[in-house]
N, C-alpha and C positions, 0 to 999 in steps of 0.2 A: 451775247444777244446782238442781232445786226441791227442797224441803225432800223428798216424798216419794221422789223417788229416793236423794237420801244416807240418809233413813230405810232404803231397803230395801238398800243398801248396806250398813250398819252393822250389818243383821240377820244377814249372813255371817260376822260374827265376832262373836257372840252365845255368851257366856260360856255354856258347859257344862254348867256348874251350875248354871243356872238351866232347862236343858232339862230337867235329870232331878228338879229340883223341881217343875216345869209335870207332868209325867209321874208324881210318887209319888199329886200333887194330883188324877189323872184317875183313877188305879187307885184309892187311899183315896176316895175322895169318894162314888161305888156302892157302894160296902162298906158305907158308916156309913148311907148314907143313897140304899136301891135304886131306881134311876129304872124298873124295872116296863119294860123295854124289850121288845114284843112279842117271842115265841117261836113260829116255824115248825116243825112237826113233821116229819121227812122220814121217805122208805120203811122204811128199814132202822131207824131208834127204832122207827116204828109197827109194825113184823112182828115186835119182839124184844116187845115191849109186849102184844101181842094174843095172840102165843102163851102168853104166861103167863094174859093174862086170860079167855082160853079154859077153862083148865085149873076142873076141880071143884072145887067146897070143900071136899072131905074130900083132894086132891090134895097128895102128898108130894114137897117139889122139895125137889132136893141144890145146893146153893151153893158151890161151891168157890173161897178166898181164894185169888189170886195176884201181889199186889202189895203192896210195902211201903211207907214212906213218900216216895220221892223221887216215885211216881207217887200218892200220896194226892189230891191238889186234884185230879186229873184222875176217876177213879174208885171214890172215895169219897163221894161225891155219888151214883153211882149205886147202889152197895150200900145206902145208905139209903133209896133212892127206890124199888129192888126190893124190897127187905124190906118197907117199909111197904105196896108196893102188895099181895102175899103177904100179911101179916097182915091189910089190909083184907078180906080175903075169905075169910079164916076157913084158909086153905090152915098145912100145918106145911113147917116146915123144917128140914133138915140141913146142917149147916155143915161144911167140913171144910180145910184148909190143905195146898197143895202146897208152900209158900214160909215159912219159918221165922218171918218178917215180917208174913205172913198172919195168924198166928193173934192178934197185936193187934191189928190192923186189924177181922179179923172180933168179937173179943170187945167193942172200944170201938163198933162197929157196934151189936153186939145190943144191948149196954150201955144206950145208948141209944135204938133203936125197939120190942127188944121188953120192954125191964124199964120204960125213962121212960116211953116212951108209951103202949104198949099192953097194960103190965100183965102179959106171960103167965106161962105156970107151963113153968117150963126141964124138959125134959126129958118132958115133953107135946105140948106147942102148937111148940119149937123145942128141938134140942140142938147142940152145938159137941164137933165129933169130936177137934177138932186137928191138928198137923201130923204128920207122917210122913214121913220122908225116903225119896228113890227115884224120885221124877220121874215120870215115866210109868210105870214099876212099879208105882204105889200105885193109878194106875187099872187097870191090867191087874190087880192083886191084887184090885180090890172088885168086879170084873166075874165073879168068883169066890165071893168071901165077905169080905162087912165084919167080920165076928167075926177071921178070918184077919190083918188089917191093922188093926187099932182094937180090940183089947179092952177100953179103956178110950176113957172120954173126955177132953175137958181137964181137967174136973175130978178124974181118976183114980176115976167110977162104972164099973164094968164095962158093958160095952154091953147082956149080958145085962137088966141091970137097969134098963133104960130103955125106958119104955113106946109110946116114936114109933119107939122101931126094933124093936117086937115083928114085924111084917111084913114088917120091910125085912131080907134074907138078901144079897143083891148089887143091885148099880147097878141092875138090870133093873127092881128092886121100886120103883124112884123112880118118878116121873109125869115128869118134868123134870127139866134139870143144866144148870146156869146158871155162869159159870166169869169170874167178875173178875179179868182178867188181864193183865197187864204184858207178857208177853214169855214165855219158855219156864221152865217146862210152862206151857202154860195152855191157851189155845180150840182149839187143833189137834191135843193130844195128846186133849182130852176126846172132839172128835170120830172121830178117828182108833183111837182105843182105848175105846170106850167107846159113845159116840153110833151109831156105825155097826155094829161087831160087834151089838150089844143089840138095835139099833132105838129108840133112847130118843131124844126132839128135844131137841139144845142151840140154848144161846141163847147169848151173852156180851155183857158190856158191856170196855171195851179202851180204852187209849191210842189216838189220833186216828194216830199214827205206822203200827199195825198194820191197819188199816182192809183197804190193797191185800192184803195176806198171805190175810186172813181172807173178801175179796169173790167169789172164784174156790166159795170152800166155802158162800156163801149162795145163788151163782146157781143150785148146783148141786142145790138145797136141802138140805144137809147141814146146814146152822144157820139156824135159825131167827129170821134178820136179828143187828144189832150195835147195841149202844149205844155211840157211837163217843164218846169224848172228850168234854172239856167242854160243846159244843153238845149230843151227846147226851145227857148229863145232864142238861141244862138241857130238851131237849125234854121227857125220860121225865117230868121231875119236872111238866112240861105236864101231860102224859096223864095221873096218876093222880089230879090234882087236878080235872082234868077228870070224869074217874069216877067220884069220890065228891060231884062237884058236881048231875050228871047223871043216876047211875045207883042212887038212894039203898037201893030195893029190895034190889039184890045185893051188897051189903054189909055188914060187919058195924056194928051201934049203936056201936061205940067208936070205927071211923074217920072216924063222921061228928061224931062228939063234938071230936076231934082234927083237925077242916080248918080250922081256925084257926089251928094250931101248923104245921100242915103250909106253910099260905100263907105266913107266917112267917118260916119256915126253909129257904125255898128257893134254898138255899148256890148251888149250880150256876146258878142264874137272878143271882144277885149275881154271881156268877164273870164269866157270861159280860159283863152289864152294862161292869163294870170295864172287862174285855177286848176289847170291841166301841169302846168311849170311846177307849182309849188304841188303838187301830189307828188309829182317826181323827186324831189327833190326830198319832199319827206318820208318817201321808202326811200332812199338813198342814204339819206339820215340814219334808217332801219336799220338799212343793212351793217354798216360801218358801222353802229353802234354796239350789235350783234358779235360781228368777228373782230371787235375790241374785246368784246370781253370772254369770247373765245380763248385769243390769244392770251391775252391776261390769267385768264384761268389755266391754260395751258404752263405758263410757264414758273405759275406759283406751286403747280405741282412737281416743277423739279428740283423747286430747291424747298 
């Protein structure tokens, strides 16, 4: 037997723990240090992307949180990468929580891209309604009146007294409704109750799981493509670094100040790196596992 075959022999009973050490090393290692692994854009990031980018700059989109932390790595990447692409372009925003969960998610959101980075004034340029219990109720209630369901915001100001929602009376008054969602309530109740009665175009960004759920209501065009899971975050955070590389004119002077930070921090683009290394690695795993015990079995039938 030559040394290479008992090598590959010996690889079939290759201690465990050494696999999921080879494996913490593939996932850690893009983390610390991002290998920049090209990103391909596909249909459905590009038509959730352009619908927003379409939108005017004085244009008012509504955000609604629906996910909490077990699906965060997945779509929380893209509430950063919507929001920034929206503040680039001078657009306000309303935030509001169908999911109790939500409303940390969306507060460490703003926290983050519109107080760190881009400076604004709360309650002008962006406000956070917070949550509301009722599920699809609370959309059927604003397709009515937000004063009716939100008299307050998180912070307990009266809605009344908040200057971005001087105009906005119901859902209708948005320009856009964009809906980060996990699972129910989320992109199906928006369109269902809300997108459709109104005429208002939704978007969503989602768990890669919900994809097929939500594909039947894009062809239909009823939403306005999906940012699907990790890869789509990783594309979207593509496109807006793209736009602000490309398109300096229609933007504002602060997000071009900030594509540095932006390049930087592009969480989802590490995600997928990590993610993309350790897939390889565990059909590689496969494979060698496989013509171990090929060999092994080969050679027990000779003797």
């Amino acid at each position: 037997m030559s040394k290479f075959t008992n090598f590959l022999e010996k690889l079939d009973s290759l201690d465990r723990r050494i696999i999921f050490l080879i494996i913490a090393l593939v996932v850690l290692i893009p983390l610390l240090v991002p290998l920049g692994l090209p990103v391909e854009t596909t249909q459905l990031t590009e038509d959730a992307f352009y619908a927003l980018d379409d939108l005017p700059e004085d244009a008012k989109v509504l955000i609604s949180f629906e996910y909490g932390p077990s699906t965060k790595p997945e779509i929380h990447p893209m509430a950063i990468s919507v929001l920034r692409h929206l503040f680039s372009k001078g657009n306000q925003v309303i935030v509001m929580c169908l999911w109790p969960d939500g409303l940390f998610m969306a507060n460490e959101a703003l926290e983050f891209v519109a107080r760190d980075e881009f400076d604004l004034v709360y309650g002008e340029d962006y406000v956070n309604l917070g949550y509301r219990p009722g599920n699809e109720a609370v959309i059927k209630g604003i397709t009515k009146s937000f004063e009716a369901n939100f008299s307050v915001d998180s912070k307990g100001i009266p809605i009344t007294a908040i200057p971005i929602m001087d105009d906005i009376q119901t859902a209708k008054d948005v320009d856009f409704i964009f809906s980060l969602s996990a699972g129910y309530p989320g992109a199906i109740e928006w369109v269902l109750y809300a997108g459709d009665p109104l005429q208002v175009p939704v978007s969503s960004g989602n768990t890669s799981i919900q994809v097929n759920q939500l594909l039947p209501y894009v062809k239909s065009g009823q939403m306005r493509g999906i940012v699907a899971g990790m890869p789509g975050a990783a594309e979207y955070e593509t496109l807006v670094i793209e736009k602000i590389q490309n398109e300096e004119g229609l933007l504002t002077e602060k997000a071009m100040t900030l594509l540095p930070n932006f390049m930087e921090r592009r969480n989802a683009t590490k995600f997928m790196d990590a993610q993309s290394i350790a897939h390889l690695v565990i059909v590689l795993f496969i494979i060698i596992g496989n013509v171990s015990f090929y060999v092994k079995r080969k050679n027990q039938r000779k003797y």
